[in-house]
N, C-alpha and C positions, 0 to 999 in steps of 0.2 A: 819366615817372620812376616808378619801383615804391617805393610807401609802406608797405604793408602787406598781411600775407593771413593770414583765418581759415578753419579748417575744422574741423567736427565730423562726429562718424557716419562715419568715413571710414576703410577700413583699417584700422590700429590706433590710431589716435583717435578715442577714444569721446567724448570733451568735447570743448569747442570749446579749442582752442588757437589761438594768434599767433604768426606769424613778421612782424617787425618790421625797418625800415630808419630807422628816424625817431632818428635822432642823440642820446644823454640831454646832460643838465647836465653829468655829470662830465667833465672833462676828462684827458688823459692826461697825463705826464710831460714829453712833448714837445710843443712850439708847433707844431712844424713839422709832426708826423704831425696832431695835430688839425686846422690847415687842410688838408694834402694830404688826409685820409683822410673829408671832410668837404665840403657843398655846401649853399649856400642856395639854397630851393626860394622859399621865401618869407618877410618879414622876423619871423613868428613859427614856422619848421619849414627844420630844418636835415633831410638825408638823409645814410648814408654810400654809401658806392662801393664796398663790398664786407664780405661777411661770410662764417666760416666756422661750419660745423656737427658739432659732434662729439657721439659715444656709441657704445655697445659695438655690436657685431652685433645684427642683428634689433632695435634699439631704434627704430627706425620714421624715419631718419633719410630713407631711401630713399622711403618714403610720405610722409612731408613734399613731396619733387620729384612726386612720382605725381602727386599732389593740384595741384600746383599745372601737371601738365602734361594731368591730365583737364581741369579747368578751361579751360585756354587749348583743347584741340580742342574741346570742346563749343562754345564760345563761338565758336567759325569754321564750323561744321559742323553745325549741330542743324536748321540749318532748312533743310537741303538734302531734296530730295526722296527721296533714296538712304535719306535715315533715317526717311521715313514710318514704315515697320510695322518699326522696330528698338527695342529695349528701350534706357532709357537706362545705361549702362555705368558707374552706381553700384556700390561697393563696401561697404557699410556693416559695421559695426564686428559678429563675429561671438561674441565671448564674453561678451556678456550677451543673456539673453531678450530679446526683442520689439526689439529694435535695427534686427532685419534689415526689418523692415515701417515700419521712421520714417525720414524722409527724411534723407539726405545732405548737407548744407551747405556754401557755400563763400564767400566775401566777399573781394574785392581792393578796395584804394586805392591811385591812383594818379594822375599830373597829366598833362593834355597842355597847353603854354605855361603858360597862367597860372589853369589853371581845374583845379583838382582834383575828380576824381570817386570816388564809393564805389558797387559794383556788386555786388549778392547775388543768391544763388538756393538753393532750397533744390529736391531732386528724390529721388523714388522711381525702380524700374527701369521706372516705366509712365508717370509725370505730372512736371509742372512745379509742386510746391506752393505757391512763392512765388518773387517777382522783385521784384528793384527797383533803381533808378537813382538816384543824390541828385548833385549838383554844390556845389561851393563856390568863389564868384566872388569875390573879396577877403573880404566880411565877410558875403554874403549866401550864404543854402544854400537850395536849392529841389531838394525831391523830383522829380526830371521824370515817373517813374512807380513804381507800384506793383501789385502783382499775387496775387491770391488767389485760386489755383487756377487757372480760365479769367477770374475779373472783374480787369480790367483798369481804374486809372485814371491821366488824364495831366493836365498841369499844360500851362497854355500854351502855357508854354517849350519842350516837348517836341512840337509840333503835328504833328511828322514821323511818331506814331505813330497820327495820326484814322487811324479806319475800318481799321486792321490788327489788333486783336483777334482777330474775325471770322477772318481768315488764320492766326491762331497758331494751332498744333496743341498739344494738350496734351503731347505730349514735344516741345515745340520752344520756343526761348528768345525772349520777343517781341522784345527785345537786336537778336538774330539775324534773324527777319525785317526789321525796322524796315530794316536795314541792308541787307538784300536788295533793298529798295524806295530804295535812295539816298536815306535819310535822313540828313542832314549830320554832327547828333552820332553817332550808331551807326555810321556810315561808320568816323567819327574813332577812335571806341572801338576797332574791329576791328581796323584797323591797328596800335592800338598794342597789341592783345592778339601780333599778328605779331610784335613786336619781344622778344616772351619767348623763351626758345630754352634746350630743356630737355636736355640729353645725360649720358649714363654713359661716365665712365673705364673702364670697361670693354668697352665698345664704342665707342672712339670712332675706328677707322680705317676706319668708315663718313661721317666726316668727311673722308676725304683726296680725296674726287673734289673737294670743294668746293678745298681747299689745292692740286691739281693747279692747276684754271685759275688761282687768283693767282698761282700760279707761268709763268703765261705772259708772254710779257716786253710785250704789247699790255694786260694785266690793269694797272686802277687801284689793285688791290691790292700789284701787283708788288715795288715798291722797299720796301714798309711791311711784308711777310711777309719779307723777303730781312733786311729790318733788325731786326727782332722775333726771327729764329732765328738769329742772330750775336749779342745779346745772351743768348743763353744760356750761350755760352762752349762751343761743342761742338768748337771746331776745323775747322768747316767753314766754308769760305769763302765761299761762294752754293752755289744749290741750279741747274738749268738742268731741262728736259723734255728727254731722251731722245727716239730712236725711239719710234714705237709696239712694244707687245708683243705679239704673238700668243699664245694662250692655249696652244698647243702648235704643236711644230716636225715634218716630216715627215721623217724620215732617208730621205735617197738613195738607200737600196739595200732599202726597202720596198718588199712587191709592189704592183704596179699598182693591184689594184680600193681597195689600202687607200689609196694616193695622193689617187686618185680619189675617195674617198667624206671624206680631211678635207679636200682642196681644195673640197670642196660646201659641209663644214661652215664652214671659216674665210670661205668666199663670203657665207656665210647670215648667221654674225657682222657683217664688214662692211655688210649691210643695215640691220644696226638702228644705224647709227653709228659713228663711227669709234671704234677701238679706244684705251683709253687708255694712255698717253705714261707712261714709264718717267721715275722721278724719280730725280735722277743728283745725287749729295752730290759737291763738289770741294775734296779735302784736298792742303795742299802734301806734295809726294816731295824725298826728301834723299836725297844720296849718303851713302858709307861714313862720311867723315868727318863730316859733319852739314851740309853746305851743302845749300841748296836749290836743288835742277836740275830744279823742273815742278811738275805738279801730277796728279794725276790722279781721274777722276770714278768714283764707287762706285753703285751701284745700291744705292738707299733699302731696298728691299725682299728685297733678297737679301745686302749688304755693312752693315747698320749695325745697332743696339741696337735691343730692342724698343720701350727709353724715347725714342730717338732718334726710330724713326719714328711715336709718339706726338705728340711738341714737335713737329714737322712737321705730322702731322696735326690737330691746334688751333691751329697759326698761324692759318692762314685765319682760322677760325671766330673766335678774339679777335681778330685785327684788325679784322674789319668791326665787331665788338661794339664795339668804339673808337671807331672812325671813324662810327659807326650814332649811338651814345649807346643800345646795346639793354641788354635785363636776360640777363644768361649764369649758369644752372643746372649745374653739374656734379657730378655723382653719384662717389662712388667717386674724386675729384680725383688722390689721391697714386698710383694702379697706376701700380706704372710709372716713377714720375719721384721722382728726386734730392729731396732734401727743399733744397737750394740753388736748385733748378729753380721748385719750389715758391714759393718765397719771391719769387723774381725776378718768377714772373707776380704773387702777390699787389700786389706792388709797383707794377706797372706800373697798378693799376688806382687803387691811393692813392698818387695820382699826381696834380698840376696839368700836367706838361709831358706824360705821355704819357697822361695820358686829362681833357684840357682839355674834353670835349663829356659825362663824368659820367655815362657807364656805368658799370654795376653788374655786378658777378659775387659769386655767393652757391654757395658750393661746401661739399659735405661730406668730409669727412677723416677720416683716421684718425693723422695726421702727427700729431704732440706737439713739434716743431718748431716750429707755424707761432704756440705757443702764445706767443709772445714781444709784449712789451708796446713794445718798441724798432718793430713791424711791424705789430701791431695796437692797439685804442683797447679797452675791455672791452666797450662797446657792439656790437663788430664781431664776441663769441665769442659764440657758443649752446652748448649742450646739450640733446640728445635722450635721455629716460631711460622706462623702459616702470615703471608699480608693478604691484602684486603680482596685480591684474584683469588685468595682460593693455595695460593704457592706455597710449600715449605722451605725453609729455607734456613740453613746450619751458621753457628756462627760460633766460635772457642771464646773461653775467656781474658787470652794473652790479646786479643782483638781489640778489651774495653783498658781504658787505661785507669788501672787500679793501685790503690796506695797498697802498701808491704801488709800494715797492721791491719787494714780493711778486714770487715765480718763478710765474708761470699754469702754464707746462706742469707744475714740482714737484708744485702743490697740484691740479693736474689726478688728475695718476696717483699722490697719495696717496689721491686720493677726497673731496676737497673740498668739491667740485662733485659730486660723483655722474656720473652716464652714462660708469661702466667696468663691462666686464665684474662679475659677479660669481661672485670665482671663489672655493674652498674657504678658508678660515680658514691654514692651513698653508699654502697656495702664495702667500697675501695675503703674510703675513709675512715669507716669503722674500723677495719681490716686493720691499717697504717696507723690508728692512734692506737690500739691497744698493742699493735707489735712497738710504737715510740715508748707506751710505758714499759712495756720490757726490756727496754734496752738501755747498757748503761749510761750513752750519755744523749740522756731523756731529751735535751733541748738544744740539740742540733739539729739546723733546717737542713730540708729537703728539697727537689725539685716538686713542682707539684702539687705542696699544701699553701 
């Protein structure tokens, strides 16, 4: 389970900031959302199941997921041999002096069963400055190791790492070899660094090969994608695999050598595997007067909505997240999708019946929408806001002291909380009297006007 993650020197985080899952005191209005939306890790650390992140463009919301997806490939990959004579692919924070020559920073906590651990590293683009590993087993915590520069030391408990020092490279994470060596704890670590899974809404129909095979009817995932995109309400009935597509057709009355030379090319295709299956949407067909007489199958990709064949293409990916208990990243969440759509995945994840195993998804937004207190806890909103250096910098909303009945998304975009845009003086104003006539009670002052 993912507890927390700091990073400093990074992109546009020049301090060290926290992004946080660890549940506050306050409670929300509702019993029900505070148990659904809520999980005991342990009997003094509750976790939530989901949070969203908002702030205007370029406020570093996007560097916040970076960070936490350099993180996870380093930690899989550093100590491969491919990356001997490779710089390590730190970004450090460029608008203040001497920044770009101090190390990068990064820290996750996190549990596997009943043992919590906290894992740092700090790195330039040439060395490993600092490393260390700490466990917390009920009430006891034992550092397993620590590291400064190339001096390495371990604690007992960590025996898996005698005599591999020596093996660490100084751009390579000892984390990482330990675990190359089949060491039991690092083993365990890696695996669950596997279980983070970082993706942008705006790329995300590089997800569909994955959503193709559960959509295969021999797929474990089969019936749980079929029932997860019927809950959206799209009007489609199942989804089914089509023929395969060839990536082009040769017309019949083409001359010969040009026959000849795409039959080689569509030959050469099928070498590397078979071609992928056409996803076929099945909507009911009515006659004139409104009865239903069939149905018929729409090709995904050439018959339906961009937002549609998005929800298709993140089925997959959240169901196994479900069915996994993984940590799901989304960047860019709302391209794309209905702000109802929105709401429905949020839900599914503060959730007891549909996410009973307490996976996590942590997604950034631009929705004002999902700002609702009915759907989220305060603990579950962030804010990403950059000051006037150039800095990003997080801040939750159990932070601002808010009434029970308060509107979040109102006091969002009157600027409450901060991380909106900031736009001219004259557009604000417009902006705030026409959100005041929307709101029901019109003639309540503000800070500001």
């Amino acid at each position: 389970m993912f507890i927390e993650f700091t990073v400093s020197n990074y992109l546009s985080f020049r301090d060290e900031v926290c992004f946080s899952l660890v549940a506050g005191k306050k409670k929300s209005q509702s019993k029900v959302l505070d148990k659904d939306a809520t999980f005991e890790l342990r009997a003094d650390l509750k976790l939530l199941k989901c949070a969203v992140l908002y702030g205007a463009n370029a406020s570093g919301k996007s560097n916040l997921f970076a960070a936490v997806a350099f993180m996870r490939t380093f930690v899989l990959n550093s100590s491969k041999e491919s990356q001997s004579d490779e710089a390590i692919p730190v970004r450090p924070f460029l608008l203040q002096e001497g920044l770009t020559l101090q190390p990068s920073s990064f820290s996750i906590t996190f549990a596997i069963e009943d043992v919590v651990y906290s894992y740092s590293f700090s790195a330039t683009s040439t060395r490993i400055v600092s490393e260390e590993l700490s466990s917390l087993k009920g009430k006891k915590e034992t550092t397993l190791f620590s590291r400064s520069e190339q001096k390495i030391s371990l604690s007992k408990a960590f025996a898996e790492g005698n005599l591999l020092d020596a093996k660490t490279r100084e751009n390579a994470l000892f984390l990482s070899v330990c675990a190359n060596f089949d060491g039991k704890i690092s083993r365990a670590i890696l695996r669950w660094f596997r279980r983070i899974h970082v993706i942008s809404g705006l790329e995300d129909m590089g997800l569909l090969p994955y959503t193709r095979q559960c959509l295969a009817t021999d797929h474990e995932n089969h019936s749980h994608v079929q029932e997860l995109i019927k809950s959206f309400g799209l009007g489609i009935r199942r989804f089914e695999l089509g023929e395969e597509e060839p990536t082009f057709t040769i017309p019949s009355d083409a001359p010969a050598e040009i026959r000849r030379v795409a039959s080689a090319i569509l030959k050469a295709e099928k070498k590397n595997g078979p071609l992928p299956r056409r996803i076929m949407s099945f909507h009911p067909m009515f006659d004139s007067s409104g009865n239903e007489v069939g149905e018929i199958g729409l090709d995904l990709a050439a018959d339906e909505s961009e937002g549609t064949q998005k929800l298709v293409a993140l089925s997959g990916p959240l169901v196994d997240t479900l069915k996994s208990a993984d940590i799901l990243f989304i960047d860019e969440f709302d391209a794309r999708l209905h702000p109802i759509l929105s709401h429905n995945i949020l839900k599914q994840f503060n959730s007891t019946t549909a996410n009973p195993n307490n996976a996590q998804l942590i997604v950034a937004t631009h929705d004002t929408n999902m700002l609702d207190r009915d759907l989220l806890r305060r603990d579950q909103i962030w804010f990403c806001e950059k000051d006037k250096y150039g800095s990003s910098h997080l801040t939750s909303l159990v932070e601002y002291k808010v009434r029970n009945d308060a509107s979040f998304e109102k006091d969002y975009i009157m600027g409450k909380y901060g991380a909106i845009p900031m736009l001219s003086n004259n557009i604000y104003r417009i902006m705030l009297s026409d959100a005041m006539k929307e709101a029901p009670n019109s003639e309540e002052k503000h800070d500001g006007l």
